[in-house]
C-alpha positions in Angstrom: -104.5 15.7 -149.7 -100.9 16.7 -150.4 -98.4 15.4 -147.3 -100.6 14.8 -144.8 -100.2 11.7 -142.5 -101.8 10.0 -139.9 -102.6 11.3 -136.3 -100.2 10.6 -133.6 -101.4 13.4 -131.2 -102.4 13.0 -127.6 -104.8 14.5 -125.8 -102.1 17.3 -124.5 -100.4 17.9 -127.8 -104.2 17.9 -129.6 -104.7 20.7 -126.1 -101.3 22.6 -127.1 -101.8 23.0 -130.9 -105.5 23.7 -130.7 -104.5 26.3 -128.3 -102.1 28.2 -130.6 -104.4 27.5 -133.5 -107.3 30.0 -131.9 -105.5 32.7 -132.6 -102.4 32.9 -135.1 -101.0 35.9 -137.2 -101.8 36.1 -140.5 -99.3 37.2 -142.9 -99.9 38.9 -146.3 -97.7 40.3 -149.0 -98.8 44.1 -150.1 -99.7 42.8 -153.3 -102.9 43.9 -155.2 -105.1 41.1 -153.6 -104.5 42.0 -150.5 -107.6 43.7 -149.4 -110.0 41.3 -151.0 -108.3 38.1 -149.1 -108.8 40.3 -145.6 -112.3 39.9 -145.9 -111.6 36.6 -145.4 -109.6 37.2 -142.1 -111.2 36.5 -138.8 -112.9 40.0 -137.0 -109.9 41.9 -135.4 -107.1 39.0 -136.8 -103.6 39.9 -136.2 -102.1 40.6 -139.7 -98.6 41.1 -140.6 -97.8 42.9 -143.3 -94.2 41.9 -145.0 -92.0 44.2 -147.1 -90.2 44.0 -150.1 -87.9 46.2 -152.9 -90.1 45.7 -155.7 -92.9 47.2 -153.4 -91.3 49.7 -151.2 -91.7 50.1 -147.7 -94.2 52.4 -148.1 -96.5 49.9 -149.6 -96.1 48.1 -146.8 -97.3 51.0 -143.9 -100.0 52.0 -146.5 -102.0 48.1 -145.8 -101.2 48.7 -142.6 -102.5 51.3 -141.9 -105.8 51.2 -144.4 -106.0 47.4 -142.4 -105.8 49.0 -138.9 -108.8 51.2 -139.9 -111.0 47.8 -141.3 -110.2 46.9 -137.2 -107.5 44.6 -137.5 -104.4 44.6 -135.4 -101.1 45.2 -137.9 -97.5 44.0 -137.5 -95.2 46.3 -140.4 -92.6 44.5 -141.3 -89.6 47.3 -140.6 -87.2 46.3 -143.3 -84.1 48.0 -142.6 -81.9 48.2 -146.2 -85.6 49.7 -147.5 -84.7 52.9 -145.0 -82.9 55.5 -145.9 -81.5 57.3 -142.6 -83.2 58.7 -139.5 -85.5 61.1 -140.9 -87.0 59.0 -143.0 -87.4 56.4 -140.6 -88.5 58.9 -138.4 -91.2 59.5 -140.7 -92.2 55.8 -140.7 -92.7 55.7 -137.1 -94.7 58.7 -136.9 -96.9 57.3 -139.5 -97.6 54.2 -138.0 -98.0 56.2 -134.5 -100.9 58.0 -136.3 -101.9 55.4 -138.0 -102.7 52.9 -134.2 -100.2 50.7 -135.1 -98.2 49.7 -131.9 -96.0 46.7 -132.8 -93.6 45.7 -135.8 -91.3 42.8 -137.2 -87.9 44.4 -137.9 -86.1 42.6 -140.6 -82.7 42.9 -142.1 -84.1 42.7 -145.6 -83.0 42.2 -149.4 -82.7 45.7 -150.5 -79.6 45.6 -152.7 -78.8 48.9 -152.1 -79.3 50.0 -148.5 -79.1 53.1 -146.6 -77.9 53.9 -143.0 -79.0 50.6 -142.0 -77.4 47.3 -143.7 -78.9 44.7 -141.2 -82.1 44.5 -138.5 -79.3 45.0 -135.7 -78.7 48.8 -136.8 -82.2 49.6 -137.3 -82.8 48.5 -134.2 -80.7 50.2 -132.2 -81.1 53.5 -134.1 -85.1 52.8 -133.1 -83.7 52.8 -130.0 -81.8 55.7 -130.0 -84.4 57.6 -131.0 -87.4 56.6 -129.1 -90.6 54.4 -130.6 -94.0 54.2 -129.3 -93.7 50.8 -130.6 -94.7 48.2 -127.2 -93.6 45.0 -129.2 -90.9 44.1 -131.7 -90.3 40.6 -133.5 -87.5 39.4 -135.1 -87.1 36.4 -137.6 -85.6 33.4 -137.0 -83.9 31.0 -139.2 -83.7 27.1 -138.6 -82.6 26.2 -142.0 -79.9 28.7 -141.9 -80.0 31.9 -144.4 -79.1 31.5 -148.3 -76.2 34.6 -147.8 -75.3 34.7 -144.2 -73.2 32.2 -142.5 -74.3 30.8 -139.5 -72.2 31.7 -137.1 -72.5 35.8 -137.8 -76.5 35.1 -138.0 -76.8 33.8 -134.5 -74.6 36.2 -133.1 -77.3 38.6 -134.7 -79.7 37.3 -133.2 -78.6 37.1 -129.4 -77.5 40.9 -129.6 -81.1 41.5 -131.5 -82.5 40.1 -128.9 -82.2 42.9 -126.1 -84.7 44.6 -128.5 -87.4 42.2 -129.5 -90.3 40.7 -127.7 -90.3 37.6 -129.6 -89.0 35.7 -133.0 -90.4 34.1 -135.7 -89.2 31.2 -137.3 -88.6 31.8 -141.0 -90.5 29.5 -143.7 -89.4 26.1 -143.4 -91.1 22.9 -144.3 -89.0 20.5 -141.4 -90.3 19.8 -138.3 -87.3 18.1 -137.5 -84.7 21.4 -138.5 -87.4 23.6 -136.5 -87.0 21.7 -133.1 -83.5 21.0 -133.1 -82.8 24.6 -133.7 -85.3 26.1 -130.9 -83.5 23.2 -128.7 -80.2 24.5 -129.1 -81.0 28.2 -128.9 -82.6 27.1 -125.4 -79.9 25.6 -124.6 -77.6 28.7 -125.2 -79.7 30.8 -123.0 -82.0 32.4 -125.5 -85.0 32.5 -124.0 -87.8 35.1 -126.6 -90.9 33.7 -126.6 -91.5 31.9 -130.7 -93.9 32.2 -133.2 -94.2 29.1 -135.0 -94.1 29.8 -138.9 -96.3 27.8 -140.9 -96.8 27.9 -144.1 -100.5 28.1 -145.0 -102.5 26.3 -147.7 -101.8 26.8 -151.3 -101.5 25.8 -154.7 -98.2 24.9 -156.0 -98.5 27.7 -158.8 -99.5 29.9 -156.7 -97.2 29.1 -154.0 -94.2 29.5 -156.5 -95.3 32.8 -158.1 -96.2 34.6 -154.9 -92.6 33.6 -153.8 -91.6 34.6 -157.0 -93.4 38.1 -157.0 -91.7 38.7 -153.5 -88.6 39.8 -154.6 -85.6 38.1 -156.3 -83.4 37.5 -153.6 -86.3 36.0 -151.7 -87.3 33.5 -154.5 -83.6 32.4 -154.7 -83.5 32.1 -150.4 -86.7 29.9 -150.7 -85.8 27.3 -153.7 -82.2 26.9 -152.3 -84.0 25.9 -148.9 -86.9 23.9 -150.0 -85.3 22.3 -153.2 -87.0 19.2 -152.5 -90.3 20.4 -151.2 -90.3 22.6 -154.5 -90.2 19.4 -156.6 -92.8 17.2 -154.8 -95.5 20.5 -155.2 -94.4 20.2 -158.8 -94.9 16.6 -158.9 -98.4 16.8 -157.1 -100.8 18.9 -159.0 -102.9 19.4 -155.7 -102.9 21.3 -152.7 -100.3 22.1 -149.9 -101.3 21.6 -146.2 -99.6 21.7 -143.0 -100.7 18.9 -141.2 -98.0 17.2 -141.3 -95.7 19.8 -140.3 -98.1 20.8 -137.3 -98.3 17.4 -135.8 -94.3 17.0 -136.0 -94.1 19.8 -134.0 -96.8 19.1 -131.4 -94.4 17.7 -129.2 -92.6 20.7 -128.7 -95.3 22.8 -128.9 -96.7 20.8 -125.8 -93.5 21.5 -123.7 -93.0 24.6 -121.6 -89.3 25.0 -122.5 -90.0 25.2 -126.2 -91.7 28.9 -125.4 -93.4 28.4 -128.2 -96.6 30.8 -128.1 -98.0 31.7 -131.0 -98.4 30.6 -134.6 -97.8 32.6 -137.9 -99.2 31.7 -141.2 -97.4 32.4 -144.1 -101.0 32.4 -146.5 -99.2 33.3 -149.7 -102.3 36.0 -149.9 -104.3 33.0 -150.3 -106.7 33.5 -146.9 -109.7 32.1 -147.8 -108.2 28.4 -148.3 -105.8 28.9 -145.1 -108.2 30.1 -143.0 -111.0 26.9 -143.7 -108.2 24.8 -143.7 -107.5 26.3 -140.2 -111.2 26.3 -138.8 -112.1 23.0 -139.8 -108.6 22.0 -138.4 -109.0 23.1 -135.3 -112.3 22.0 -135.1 -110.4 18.4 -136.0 -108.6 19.0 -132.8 -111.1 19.8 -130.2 -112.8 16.7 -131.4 -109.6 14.3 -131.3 -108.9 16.3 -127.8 -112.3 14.4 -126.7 -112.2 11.1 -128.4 -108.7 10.5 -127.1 -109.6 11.9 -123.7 -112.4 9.4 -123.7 -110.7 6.4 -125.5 -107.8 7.0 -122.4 -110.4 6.8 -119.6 -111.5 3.8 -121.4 -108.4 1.9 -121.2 -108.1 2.5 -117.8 
């Protein structure tokens, strides 16, 4: 099994990740297998749909909606170089309104040509302006830093973007270590949204690579230049990518209060029907560690 390592949790951390592990958002890409790898989602799953230029926003309210009416709860990603002006994202909201969806992820985006709105800040604040029915709002996060924004304007983003969101996400990344120094020193600064761990789900490296790849340039290019060397031991593997690893490093922090970490978000690659076993028999890996360790402690004592 590709980068998995041995079990340090304890009984709390085991308690902490099963607990965010019951119930994590799903992500999919609005590509053409996207319908046949929701059957695969659990009943009434949280699902976020991402957006991208070779799609077209409207691609992305389209799943959305047609996966609100199969009974799952959708999260649009809002991309705001894909919107024109206020009409049409006036339009947008109104569909989604009529469509039940009630929450979205507003992201800057890659769009190379953008409208009204060149960043997540300005949409924002235009949704704002002009009133949303909308009764959550995410916004990403970036713990590796961003392939074309430095880091200093990219956290100011994010503390002004943060009068308008209910919570971030933390953008694919493979380091447990980048991830919790990061949250630490936004917690430090005073930010206080509530996170949603991203994790990247299970997949093949091919597959991995050319849903990347099928996202959109600029996104292919933000991922390799992050992940150079994670990108050479899939190659190097042949097998399978899980996030055990990655989970476990992070259990600390997810165990701890100030972290605010609350929820998980897997990044499936449209590839649910591995993630979610791997996720099942995962958490079922954790309720019975939960007990052994629970036991083996009473034990000792």
């Amino acid at each position: 099994m590709l980068f998995r390592r041995r079990s340090s949790l304890t009984p709390a951390r085991a308690a902490a990740l099963a607990s965010v592990m019951r119930s994590p958002t799903f992500e999919l890409v609005p590509l053409k297998n996207a319908l046949d790898q929701a059957a695969f989602l659990p009943p009434g799953a949280t699902v976020s749909v991402t957006a991208s230029p070779t799609k077209g926003i409207e691609a992305t309210v389209a799943l959305c909606e047609q996966l609100q009416g199969l009974g799952f709860r959708t999260v649009p990603h809002l991309s705001a170089r894909m919107i024109r002006d206020r009409a049409h994202l006036g339009s947008l909201i109104a569909w989604l309104e009529g469509a039940g969806v009630d929450r979205a992820f507003v992201v800057g985006g890659d769009a190379k040509e953008p409208g009204d709105y060149p960043d997540g800040l300005s949409l924002l604040r235009a949704m704002a302006d002009i009133g949303h029915p909308l009764a959550e709002i995410g916004i990403p996060a970036y713990p590796q830093g961003h392939a074309f924004i430095a880091d200093a304007p990219l956290l100011d983003a994010l503390r002004a973007k943060a009068a308008y969101a209910s919570y971030m996400t933390t953008q694919l990344c493979f380091d447990p270590g980048a991830i919790a120094t990061w949250l630490a020193a936004r917690r430090a600064e005073g930010i206080t949204l509530p996170v949603h761990l991203g994790l990247p789900g299970v997949a093949e490296p091919q597959r991995l690579l050319a849903i990347s790849a099928r996202i959109g340039v600029a996104d292919t290019h933000r991922f390799l230049v992050k992940n150079t060397r994670f990108i050479a031991r899939l190659i190097r593997s042949g097998g399978y990518y899980r996030p055990d690893g990655l989970l476990e490093g992070l259990a600390p922090h997810v165990a701890d209060p100030v972290s605010g970490i609350v929820d998980l978000h897997l990044y499936t690659f449209n590839a649910v029907d591995v993630t979610e076993r791997w996720r099942r028999a995962y958490l079922a890996s954790l309720e019975g560690a939960r007990a052994e360790l629970a036991s083996d402690l009473a034990t000792d004592e």
